[in-house]
MARDREN-475649 format. One line per field, with one value per residue (C-alpha): residue number from 1; residue in one letter; y, z, x. Coordinates in nm, 3 decimals, decimal comma, always signed. Example, Ala and Ser with C-alpha at 12.3 -4.5 7.8 and 13.67 -1.06 7.14 Angstrom:
REM MARDREN-475649
i = [1 2]
aa = [a s]
c2 = [-0,450 -0,106]
c3 = [+0,780 +0,714]
c1 = [+1,230 +1,367]
This chain:
REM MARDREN-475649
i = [1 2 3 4 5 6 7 8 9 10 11 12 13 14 15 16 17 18 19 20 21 22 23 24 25 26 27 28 29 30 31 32 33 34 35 36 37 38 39 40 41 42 43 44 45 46 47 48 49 50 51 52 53 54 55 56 57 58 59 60 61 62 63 64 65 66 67 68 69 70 71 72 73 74 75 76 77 78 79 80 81 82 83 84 85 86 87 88 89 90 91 92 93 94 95 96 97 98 99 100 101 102 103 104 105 106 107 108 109 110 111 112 113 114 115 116 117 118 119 120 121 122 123 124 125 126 127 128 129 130 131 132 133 134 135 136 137 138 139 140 141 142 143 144 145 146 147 148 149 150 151 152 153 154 155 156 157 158 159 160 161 162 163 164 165 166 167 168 169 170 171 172 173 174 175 176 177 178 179 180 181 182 183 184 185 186 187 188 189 190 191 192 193 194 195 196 197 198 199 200 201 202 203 204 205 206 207 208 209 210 211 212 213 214 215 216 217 218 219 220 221 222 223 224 225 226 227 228 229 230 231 232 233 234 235 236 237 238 239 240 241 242 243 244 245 246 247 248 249 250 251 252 253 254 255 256 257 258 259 260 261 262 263 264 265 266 267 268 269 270 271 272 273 274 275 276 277 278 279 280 281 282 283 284 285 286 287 288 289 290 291 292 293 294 295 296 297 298 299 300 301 302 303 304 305 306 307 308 309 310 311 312 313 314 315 316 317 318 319 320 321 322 323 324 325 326 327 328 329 330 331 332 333 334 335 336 337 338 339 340 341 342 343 344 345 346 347 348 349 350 351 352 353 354 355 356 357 358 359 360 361 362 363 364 365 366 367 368 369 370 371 372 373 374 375 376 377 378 379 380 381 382 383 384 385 386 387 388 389 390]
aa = [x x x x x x x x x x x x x x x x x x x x x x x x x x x x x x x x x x x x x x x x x x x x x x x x x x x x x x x x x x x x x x x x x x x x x x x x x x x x x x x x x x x x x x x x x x x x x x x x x x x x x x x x x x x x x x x x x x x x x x x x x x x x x x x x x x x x x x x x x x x x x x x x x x x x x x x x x x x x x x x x x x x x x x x x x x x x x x x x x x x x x x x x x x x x x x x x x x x x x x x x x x x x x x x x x x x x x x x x x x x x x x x x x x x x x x x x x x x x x x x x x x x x x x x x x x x x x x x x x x x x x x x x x x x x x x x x x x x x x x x x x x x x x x x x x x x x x x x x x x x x x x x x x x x x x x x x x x x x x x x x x x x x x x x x x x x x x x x x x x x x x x x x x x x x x x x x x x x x x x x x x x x x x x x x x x x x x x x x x x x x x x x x x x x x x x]
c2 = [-3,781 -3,800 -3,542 -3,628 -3,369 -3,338 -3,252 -2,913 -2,813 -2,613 -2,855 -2,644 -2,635 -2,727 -2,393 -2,196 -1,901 -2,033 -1,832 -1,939 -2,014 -2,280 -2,347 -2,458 -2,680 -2,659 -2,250 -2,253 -1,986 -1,945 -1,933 -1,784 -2,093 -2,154 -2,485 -2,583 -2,880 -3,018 -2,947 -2,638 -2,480 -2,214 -1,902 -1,689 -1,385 -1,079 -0,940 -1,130 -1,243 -1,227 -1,297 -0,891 -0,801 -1,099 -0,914 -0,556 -0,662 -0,500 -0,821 -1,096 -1,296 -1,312 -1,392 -1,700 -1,783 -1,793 -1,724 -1,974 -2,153 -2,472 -2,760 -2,810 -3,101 -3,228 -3,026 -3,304 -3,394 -3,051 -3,036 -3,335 -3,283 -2,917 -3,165 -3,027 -3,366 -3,551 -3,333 -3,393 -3,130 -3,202 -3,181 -2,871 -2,781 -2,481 -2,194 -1,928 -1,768 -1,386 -1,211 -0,829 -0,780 -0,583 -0,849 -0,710 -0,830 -0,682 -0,753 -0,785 -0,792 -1,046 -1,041 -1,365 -1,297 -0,940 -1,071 -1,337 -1,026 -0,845 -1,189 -1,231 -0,886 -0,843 -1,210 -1,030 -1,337 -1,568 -1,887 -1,981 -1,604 -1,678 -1,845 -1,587 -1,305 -1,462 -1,464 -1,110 -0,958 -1,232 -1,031 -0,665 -0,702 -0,996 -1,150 -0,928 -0,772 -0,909 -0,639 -0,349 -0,131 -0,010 +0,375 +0,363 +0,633 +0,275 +0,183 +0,539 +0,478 +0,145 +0,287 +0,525 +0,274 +0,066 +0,271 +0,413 +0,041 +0,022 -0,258 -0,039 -0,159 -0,111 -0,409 -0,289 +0,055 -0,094 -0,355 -0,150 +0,188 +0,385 +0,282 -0,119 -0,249 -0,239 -0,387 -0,579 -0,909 -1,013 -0,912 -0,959 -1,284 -1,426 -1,601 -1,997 -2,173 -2,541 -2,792 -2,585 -2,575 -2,263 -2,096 -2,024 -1,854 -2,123 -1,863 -1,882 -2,134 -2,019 -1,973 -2,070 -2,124 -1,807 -1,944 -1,663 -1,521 -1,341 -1,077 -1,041 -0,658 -0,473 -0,123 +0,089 -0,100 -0,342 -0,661 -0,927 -1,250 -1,445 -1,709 -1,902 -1,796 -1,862 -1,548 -1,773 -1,584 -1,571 -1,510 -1,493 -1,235 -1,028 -1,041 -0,885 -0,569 -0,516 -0,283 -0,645 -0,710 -0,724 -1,029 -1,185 -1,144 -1,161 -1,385 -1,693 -1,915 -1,716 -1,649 -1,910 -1,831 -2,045 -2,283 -2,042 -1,711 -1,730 -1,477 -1,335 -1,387 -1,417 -1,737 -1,616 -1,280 -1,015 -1,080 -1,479 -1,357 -1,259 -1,560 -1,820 -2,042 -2,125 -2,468 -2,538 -2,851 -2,943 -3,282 -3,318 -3,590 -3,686 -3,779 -3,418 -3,305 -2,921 -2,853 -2,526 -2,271 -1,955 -1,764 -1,461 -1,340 -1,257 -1,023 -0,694 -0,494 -0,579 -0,686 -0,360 -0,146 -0,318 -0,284 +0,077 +0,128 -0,046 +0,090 +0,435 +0,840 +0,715 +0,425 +0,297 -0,033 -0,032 -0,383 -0,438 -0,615 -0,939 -0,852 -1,112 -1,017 -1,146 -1,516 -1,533 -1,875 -1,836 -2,177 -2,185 -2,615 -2,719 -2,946 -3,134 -2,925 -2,832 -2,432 -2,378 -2,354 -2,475 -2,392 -2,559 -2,837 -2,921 -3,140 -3,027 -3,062 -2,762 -2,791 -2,477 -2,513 -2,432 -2,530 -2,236 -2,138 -2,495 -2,635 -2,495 -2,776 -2,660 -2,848 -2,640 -2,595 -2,357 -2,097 -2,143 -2,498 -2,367 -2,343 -2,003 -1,743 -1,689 -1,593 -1,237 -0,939 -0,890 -1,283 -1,283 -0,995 -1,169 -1,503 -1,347 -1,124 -1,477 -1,603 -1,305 -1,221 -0,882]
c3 = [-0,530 -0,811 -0,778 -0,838 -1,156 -1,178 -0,837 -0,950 -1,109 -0,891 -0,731 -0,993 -1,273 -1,550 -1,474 -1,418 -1,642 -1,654 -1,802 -1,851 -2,058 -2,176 -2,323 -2,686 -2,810 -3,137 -3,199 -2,889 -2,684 -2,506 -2,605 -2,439 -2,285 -2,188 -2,001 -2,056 -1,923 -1,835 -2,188 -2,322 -2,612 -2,759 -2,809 -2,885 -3,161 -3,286 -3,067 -2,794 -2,749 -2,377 -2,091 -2,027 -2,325 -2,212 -1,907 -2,083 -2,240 -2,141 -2,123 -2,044 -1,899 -2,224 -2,425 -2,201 -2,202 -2,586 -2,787 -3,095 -3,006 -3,129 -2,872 -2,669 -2,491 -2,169 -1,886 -1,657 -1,938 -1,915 -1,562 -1,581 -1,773 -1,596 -1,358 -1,346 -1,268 -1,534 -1,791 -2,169 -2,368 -2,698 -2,546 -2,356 -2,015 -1,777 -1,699 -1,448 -1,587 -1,597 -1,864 -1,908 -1,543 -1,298 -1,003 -0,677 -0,371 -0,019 +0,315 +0,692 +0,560 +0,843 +1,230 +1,260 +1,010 +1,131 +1,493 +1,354 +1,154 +1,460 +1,634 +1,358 +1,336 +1,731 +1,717 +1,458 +1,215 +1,466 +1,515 +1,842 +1,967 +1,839 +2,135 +2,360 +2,154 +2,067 +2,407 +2,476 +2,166 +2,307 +2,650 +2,551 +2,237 +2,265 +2,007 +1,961 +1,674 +1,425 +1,505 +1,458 +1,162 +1,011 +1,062 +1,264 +1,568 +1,807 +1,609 +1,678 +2,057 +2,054 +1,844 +2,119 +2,373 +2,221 +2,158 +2,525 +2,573 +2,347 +2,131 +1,800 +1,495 +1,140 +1,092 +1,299 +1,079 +0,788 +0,991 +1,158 +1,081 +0,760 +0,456 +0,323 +0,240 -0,133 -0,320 -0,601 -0,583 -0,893 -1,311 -1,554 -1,677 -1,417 -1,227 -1,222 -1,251 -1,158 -1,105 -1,128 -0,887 -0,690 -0,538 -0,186 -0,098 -0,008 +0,264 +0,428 +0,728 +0,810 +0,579 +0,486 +0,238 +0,219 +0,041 -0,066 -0,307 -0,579 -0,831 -1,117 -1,208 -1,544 -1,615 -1,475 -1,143 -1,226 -1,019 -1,299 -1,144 -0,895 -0,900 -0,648 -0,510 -0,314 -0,224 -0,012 +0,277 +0,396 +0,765 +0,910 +0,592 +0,620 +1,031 +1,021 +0,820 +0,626 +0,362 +0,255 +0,111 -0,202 -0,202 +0,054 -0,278 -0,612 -0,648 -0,922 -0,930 -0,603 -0,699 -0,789 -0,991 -1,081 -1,225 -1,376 -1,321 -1,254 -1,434 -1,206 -1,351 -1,176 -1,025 -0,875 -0,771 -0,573 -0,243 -0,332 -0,320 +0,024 +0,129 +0,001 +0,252 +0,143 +0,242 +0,268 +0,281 +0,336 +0,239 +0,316 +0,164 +0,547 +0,578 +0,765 +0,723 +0,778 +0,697 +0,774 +0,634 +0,587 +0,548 +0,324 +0,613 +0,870 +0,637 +0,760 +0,470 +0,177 -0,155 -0,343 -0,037 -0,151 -0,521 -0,437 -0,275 -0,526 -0,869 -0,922 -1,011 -0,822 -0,941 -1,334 -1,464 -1,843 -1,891 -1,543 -1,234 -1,052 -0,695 -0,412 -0,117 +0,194 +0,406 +0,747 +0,758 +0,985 +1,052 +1,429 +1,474 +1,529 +1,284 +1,401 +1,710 +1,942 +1,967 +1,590 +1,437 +1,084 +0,824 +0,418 +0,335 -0,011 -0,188 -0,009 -0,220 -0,116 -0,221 -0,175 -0,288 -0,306 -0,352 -0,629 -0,770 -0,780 -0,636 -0,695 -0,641 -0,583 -0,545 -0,304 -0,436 -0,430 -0,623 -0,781 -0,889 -1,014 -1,438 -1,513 -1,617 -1,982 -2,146 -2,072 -2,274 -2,588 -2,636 -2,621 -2,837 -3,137 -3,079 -3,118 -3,391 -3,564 -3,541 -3,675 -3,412 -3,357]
c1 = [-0,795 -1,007 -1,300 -1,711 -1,665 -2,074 -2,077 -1,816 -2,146 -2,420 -2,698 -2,957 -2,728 -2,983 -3,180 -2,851 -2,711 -2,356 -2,072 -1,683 -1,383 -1,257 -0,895 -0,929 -0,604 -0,711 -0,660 -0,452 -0,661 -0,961 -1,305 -1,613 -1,842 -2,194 -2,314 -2,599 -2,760 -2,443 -2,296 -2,015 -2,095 -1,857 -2,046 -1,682 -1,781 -1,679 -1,910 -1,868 -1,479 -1,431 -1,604 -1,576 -1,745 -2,066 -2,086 -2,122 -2,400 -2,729 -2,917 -2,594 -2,900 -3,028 -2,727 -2,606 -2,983 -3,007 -2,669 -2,615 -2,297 -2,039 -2,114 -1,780 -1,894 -1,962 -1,878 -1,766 -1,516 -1,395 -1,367 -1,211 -0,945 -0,880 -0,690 -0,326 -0,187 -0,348 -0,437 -0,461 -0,309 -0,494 -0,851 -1,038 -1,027 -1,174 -1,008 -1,041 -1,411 -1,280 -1,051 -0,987 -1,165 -0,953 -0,872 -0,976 -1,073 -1,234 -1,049 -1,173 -1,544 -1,625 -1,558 -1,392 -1,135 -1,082 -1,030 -0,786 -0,615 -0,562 -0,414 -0,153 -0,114 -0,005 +0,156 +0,423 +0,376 +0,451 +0,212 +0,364 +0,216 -0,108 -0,266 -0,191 -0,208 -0,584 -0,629 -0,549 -0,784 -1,068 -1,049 -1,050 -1,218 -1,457 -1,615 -1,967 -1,901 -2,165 -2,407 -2,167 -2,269 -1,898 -1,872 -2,147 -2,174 -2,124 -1,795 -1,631 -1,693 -1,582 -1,251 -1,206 -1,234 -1,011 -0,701 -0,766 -0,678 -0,393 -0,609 -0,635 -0,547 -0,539 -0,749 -1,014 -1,007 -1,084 -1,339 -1,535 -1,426 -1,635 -1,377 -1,375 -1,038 -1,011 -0,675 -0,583 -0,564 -0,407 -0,359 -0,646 -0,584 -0,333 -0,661 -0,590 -0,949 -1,063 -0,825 -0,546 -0,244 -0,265 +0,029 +0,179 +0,504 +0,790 +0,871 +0,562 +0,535 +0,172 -0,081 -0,484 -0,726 -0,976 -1,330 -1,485 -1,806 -1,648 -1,893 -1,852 -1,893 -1,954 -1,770 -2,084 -2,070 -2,337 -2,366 -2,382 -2,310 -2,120 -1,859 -1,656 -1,265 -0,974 -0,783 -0,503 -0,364 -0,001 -0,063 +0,290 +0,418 +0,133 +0,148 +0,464 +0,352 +0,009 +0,245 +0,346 +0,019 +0,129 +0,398 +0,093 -0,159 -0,066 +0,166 +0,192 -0,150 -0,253 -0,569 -0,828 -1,193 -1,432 -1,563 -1,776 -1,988 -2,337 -2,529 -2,799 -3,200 -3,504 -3,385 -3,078 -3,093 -2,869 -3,041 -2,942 -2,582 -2,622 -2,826 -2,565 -2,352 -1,970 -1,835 -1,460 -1,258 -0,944 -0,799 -0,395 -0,215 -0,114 -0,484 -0,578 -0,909 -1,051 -1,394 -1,544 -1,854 -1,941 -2,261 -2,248 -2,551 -2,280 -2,096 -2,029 -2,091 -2,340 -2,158 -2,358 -2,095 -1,830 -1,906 -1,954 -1,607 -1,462 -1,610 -1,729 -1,624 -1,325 -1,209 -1,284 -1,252 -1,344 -1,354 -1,503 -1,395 -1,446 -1,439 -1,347 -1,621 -1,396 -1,396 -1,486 -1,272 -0,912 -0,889 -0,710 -0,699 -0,389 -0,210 +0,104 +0,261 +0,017 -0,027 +0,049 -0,282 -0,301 -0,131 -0,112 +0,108 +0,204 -0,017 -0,339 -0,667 -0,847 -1,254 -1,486 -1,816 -2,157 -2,500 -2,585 -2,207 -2,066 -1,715 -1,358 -1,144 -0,748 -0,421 -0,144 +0,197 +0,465 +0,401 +0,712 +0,632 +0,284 +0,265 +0,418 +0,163 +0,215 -0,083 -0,114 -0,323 -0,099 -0,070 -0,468 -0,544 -0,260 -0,491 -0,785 -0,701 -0,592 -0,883 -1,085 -1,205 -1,083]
């Protein structure tokens, strides 16, 4: 399936502040890139050699805006060409748009996905339990949530209510109760970008794409942008206990970012963020199709709450942090045996996409059949320091 690469690109991109990095073959590391009406133009310095340090800037607007830079070239070459399948070693191609950022990512930010949490959660992993076990949260719990302030006075009764009902669970703490879930999603650099494989478990029978809004975030907790992700959920390891959130999360090319961060200006602007609609499709190479959205307007808590559980007097990130913000997509349609929901086969193009941040386009694979993760802090720092930039 060869992808429209233009249409990777946000619908405005020619008055967009667009941030990223791009693999250069020809000093065999990364440089900092800026598109600009539909070109790439390498705007790496001493000042400026990571994405991190852009987005430290006081005026990163300005510097994407503005910066002198090498031209690249066209961007839909260089989405092109960040194909896995078919890529060309010897020319450039896009990378996941973060660097020293801490990976982290909110959980159960939306009342879909928390009710599907609690259905996997008291279906023990199991996708045959799911139907019934969605049946039994559906009747005790309902699905009213979306007015339900987290922590609020009316969440503590409906807590109480529901463990006089034997219904509680740790999903609904961190849904509706006063503390976001917070973890880390993956290592500074390990984030695959466009066209990239991205990796699931070969142990998991029962897992999902999770389309998501992802801000980027400077060291003093300033929203600086926005970009596109795929946190990839493992439903049946993670139903059987959330303390195995770890081998669910970060796990080779499990985390996809991209294609690249949107700085925010006056023509795309924190309350944008939480206006923007996320569209997801599926495309199986046994001819399945899954399409679904989600509006960053039904999310429980606002992005600055989540920034602000995340980042703080608690809880430093020098370099910063790109912060997934939660999906509200737990895809239940069946696919092959009926009663089994869905659940990834290999081979599956997975698109999510946007009208303002672009498309991420994804192919599925075993993790274990994903490129290895290689380049890593030290062997960044050596190439930079090569290079002169350090």
């Amino acid at each position: 399936m060869a992808p429209d690469t233009m249409t990777l690109l946000p619908e405005d991109h020619h008055d967009a502040l667009l941030v990223g990095r791009v693999w250069n073959p020809t000093v065999e590391g990364p440089c900092v890139a800026v598109c600009r009406q539909g070109a790439l133009y390498d705007v790496t310095s001493k000042s400026t050699p990571t994405v991190s340090a852009v987005l430290e800037l006081d005026d990163a607007a300005g510097f994407v805006r503005d910066a002198p830079g090498e031209l690249i070239g066209p961007a839909d070459a260089a989405l092109e060409n960040s194909v896995q399948s078919r890529r060309d070693p010897a020319q450039p191609w896009l990378l996941a748009p973060c660097d020293l950022q801490a990976v982290k990512a909110s959980g159960v930010t939306f009342v879909v996905s928390l009710l599907e949490r609690v259905i996997e959660e008291r279906a023990k992993g199991d996708p045959s339990g799911a139907a019934a076990a969605r049946a039994e949260v559906m009747q005790v719990i309902g699905s009213d949530l979306g007015d339900l302030k987290p922590g609020s006075p009316e969440a503590m009764r409906l807590k109480e209510h529901l463990i006089a009902e034997g219904m509680w669970s740790q999903y609904l703490e961190v849904g509706i109760g006063p503390d976001a879930e917070i973890f880390t999603k993956a290592q500074p650099l390990s984030a695959v970008g466009p066209g990239a494989d991205i990796g699931i478990l070969p142990i998991s029978k029962w897992n999902n794409p999770e389309p998501e809004v992802v801000l980027a975030v400077s060291s003093d907790g300033a929203i600086k942008g926005a970009t596109l992700g795929n946190d990839v959920n493992l439903r049946d390891i993670e139903g059987r206990s959330a303390l195995l959130l770890g081998k669910c999360k970060d796990n080779n090319a499990s985390a996809s970012i991209g294609p690249f961060i949107r700085i925010l200006d006056s023509g795309f602007t924190e309350a944008d963020i939480g206006k923007l609609t996320i569209d997801l499709n599926v495309t199986g190479e046994d001819g399945f199709v899954l399409e679904g959205h989600s509006h960053m307007s039904e999310i429980s808590r606002s992005p600055r709450e989540l920034v602000d559980a995340a980042i703080g007097p608690n809880h430093q990130y020098p370099d910063g942090m790109v912060l997934y913000l939660g999906t509200m997509f737990a895809p239940v349609e069946d696919r092959g045996e009926a009663g089994l929901g869905f659940t990834h086969h290999i081979g599956d193009i997975v698109t999510i996409s946007s009208e303002r941040l672009g498309a991420l386009r994804n192919t599925v694979r075993h993790a274990s059949d994903c490129a290895p993760w290689t380049f890593g802090t030290s062997q960044l720092m050596r190439n930079l320091a090569a290079r002169g930039l350090l």
